[in-house]
N, C-alpha and C positions, 0 to 999 in steps of 0.2 A: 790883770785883765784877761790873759789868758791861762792862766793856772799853769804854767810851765813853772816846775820844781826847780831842773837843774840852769846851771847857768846858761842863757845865750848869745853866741858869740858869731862874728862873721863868719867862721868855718863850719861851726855847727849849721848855722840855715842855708847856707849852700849845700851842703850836704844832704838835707833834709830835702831840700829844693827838687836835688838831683835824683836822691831814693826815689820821692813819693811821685817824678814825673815818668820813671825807668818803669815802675809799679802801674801805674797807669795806663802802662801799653805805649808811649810815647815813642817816637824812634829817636834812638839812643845817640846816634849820629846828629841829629838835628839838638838834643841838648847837651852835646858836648861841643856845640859850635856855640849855642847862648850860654854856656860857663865859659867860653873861652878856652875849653882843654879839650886835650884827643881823650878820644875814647878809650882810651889803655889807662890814662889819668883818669877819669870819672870815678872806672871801675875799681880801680887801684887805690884811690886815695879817699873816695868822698862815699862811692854806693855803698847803702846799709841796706836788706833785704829788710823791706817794712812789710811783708806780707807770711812771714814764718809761720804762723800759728796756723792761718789758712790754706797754706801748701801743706801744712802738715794732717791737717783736715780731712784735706782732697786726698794724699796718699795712702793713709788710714781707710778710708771709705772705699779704695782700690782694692786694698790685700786685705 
C-alpha cells in the first residue's frame, strides 16, 4: 500500500516520525517531550537528517 521496500518496525517509524518533524522546523524540545525522550536521546538514537540532498543543494549554490 505504501511501496516501503525495507522492513517496518516500531523503531524505524519513530525514528522517521522524529527526522521528518526536526526537518520540518518543529521545536525539537517539544518532540522529544511526545517521543517521551530528552533531547540528547532524539538526536543520539533516532534523528536521521532527511533533508541531505537539499542542504547539499543550497551549499553548492553558495560557493
Amino acid at each position: 500500500m505504501l511501496c516501503i521496500k525495507d522492513k517496518v518496525t516500531w523503531y524505524s517509524a519513530r525514528s522517521s516520525f522524529i527526522s521528518r518533524m526536526v526537518d520540518a522546523g518543529n521545536n525539537p524540545y517539544v518532540i522529544a517531550e511526545m517521543a517521551d525522550n530528552s533531547l540528547l536521546t532524539i538526536y543520539k538514537h533516532y534523528y536521521k537528517n532527511t533533508r541531505r540532498e537539499g542542504i547539499k543543494r543550497e551549499m553548492e549554490s553558495i560557493f
